[in-house]
C-alpha positions as CSV (number, residue, x, y, z in Angstrom):
1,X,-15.2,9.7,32.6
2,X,-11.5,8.7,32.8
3,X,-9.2,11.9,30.9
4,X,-8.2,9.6,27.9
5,X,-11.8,8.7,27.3
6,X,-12.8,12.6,27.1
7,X,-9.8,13.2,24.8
8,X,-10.6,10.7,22.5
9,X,-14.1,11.5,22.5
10,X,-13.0,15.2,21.8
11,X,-11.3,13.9,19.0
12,X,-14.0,12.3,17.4
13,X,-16.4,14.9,18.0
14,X,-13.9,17.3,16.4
15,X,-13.6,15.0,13.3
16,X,-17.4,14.9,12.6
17,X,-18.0,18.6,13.3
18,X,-14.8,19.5,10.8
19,X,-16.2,16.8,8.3
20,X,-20.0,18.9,8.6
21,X,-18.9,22.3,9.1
22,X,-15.5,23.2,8.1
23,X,-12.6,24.1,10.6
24,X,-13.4,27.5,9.8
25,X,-17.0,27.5,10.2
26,X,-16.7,24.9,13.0
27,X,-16.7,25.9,16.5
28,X,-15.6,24.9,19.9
29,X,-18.8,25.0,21.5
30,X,-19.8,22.7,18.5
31,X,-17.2,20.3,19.2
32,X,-18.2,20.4,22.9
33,X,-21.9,19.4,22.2
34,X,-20.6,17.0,19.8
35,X,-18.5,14.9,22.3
36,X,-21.3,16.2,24.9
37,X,-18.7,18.1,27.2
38,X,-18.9,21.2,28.9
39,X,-16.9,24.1,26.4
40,X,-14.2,24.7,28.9
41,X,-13.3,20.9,29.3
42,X,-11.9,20.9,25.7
43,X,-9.6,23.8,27.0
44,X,-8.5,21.5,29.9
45,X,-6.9,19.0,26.6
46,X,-5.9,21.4,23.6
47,X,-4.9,25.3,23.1
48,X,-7.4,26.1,20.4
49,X,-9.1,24.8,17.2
50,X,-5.8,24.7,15.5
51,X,-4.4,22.2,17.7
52,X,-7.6,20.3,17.7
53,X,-7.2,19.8,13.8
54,X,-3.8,18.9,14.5
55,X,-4.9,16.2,17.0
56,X,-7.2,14.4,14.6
57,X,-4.6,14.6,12.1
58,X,-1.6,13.3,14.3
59,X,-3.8,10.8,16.0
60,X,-6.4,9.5,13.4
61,X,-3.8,9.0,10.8
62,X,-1.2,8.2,13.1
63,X,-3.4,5.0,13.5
64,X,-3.7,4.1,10.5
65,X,-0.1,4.5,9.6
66,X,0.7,2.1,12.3
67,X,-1.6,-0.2,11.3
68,X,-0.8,0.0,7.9
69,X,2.9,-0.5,8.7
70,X,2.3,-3.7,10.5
71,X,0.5,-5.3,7.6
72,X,3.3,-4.3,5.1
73,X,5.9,-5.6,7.3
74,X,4.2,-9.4,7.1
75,X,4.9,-9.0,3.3
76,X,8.3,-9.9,1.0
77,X,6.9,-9.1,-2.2
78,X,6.5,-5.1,-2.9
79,X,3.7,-6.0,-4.6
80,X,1.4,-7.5,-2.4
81,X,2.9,-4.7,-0.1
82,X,1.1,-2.0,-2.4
83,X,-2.1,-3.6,-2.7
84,X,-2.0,-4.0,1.4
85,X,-1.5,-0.5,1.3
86,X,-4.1,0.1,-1.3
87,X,-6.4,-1.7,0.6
88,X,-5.9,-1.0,4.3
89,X,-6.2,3.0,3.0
90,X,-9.7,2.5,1.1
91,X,-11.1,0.7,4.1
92,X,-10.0,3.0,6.5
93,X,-11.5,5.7,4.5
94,X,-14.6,4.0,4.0
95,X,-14.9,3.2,7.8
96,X,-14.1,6.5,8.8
97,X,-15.9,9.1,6.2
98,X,-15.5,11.6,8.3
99,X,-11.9,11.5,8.8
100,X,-12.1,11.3,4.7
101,X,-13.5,14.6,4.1
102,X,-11.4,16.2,6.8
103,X,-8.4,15.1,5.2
104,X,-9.3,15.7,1.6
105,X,-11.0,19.3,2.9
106,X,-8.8,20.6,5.8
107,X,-5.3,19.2,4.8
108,X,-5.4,21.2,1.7
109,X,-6.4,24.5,3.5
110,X,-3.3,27.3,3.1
111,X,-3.3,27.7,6.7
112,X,0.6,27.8,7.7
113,X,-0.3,25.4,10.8
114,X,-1.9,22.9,8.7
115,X,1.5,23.8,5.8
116,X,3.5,23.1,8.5
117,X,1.5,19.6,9.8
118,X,1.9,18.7,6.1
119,X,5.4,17.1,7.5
120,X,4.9,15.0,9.4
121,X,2.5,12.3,10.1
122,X,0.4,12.3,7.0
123,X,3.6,12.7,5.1
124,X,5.1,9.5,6.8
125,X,1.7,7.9,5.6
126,X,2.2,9.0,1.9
127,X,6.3,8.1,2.2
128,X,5.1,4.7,3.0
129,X,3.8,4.2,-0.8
130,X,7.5,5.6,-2.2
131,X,9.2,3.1,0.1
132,X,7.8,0.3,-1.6
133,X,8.1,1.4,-5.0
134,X,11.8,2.0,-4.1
135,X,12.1,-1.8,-2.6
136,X,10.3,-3.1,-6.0
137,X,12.6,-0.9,-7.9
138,X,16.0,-3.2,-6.3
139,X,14.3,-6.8,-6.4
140,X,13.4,-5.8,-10.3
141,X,9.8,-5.7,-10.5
142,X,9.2,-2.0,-10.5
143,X,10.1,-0.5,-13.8
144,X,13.0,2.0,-12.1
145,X,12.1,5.1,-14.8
146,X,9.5,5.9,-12.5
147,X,9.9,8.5,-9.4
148,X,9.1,7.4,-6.4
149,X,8.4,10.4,-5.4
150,X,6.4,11.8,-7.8
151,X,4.8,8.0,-8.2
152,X,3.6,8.1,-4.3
153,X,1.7,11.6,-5.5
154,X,-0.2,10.1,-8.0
155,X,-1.1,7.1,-6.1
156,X,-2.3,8.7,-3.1
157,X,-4.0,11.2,-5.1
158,X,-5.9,8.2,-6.8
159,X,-7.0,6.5,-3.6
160,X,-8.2,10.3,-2.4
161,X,-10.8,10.8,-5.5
162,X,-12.2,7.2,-4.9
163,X,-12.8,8.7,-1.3
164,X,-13.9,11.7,-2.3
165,X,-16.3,10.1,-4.6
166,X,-17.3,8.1,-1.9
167,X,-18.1,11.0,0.5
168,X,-19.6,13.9,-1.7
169,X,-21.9,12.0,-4.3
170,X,-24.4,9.3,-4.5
171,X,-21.7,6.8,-6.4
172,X,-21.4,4.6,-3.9
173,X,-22.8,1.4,-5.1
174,X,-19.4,0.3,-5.9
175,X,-18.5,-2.0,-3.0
176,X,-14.6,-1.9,-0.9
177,X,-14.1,-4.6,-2.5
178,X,-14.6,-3.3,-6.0
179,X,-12.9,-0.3,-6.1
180,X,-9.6,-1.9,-3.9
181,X,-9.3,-4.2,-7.5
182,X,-9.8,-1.5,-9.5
183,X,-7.2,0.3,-8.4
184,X,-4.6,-2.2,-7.7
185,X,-5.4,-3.5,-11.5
186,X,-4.8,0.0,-12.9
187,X,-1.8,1.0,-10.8
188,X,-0.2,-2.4,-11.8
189,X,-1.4,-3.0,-15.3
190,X,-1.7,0.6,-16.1
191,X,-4.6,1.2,-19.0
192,X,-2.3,-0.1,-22.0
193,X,-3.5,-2.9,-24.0
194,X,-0.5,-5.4,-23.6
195,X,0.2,-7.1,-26.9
């Protein structure tokens, strides 16, 4: 098996075991039998558990923050930009549950590692939704009282419930599709009746 095939498979592995487990309850010889390695070949690729988490993190989200980037860039309008976003980050989420619940579990551990990850590339990913709201904010069709900053916050901690949701009950008979209009209605029409 080719070194980049064994690290990605480690990488995986890692994600479901952290998803099951827990980082702390997880260990390495549980990620080994996961990605059905021998223990010491996950030394041969990362220093410890710590930089395993750190791996998914980087990498997993990494991809999807690339991905997500490309799609936005085919867009003019900063509204079709948000609902790409919207979108592209509930499918991921829904492809990937396991990725899901380590992000929603691990990322908001107190560990200083994971404080310090925090950062960097899941905090490009969230940046990505206060960029647009900053673009619709100059063409005029965000209202500019609201904070980016804060705004992204809210947002992202919208599309994380619907995941969590997703991933820890039995509501799931809502389809992608559904909860992708839901949301993008909501955030855009907010729950005011217009008169």
């Amino acid at each position: 098996m080719k070194a980049d095939n064994k690290h990605t498979k480690i990488i995986s592995a890692a994600t479901k075991v952290f998803a099951k487990k827990g980082f702390f309850t997880a260990r390495i010889s549980d990620i080994a039998k996961e990605a059905k390695v021998a223990d010491g070949t996950i030394y041969l690729y990362f220093n410890n558990k710590y930089d395993i988490l750190l791996s998914v993190f980087e990498e997993e989200v990494g991809k999807i923050v690339e991905n997500t980037k490309k799609l936005i860039a085919q867009e003019d309008d900063p509204v079709e930009m948000l609902n790409v976003y919207i979108t592209q980050h509930l499918q991921a989420m829904k492809k990937n549950r396991y990725l899901a619940e380590v992000i929603q579990i691990e990322l908001r551990q107190t560990n200083k590692v994971i404080k310090f990850y925090r950062d960097n590339k899941f905090s490009e990913y969230v940046s990505i939704v206060a960029e647009i709201i900053q673009k619709g904010q100059q063409t005029g069709c965000y209202n500019t009282e609201i904070n980016p900053d804060i705004a992204k916050r809210i947002i992202f901690g919208a599309l994380d419930e619907v995941c969590r949701v997703w991933n820890a009950s039995l509501e799931s008979h809502y389809t992608v599709d559904e909860i992708t209009e839901q949301v993008i209605a909501l955030i855009h029409n907010g729950i005011l009746k217009h008169q």
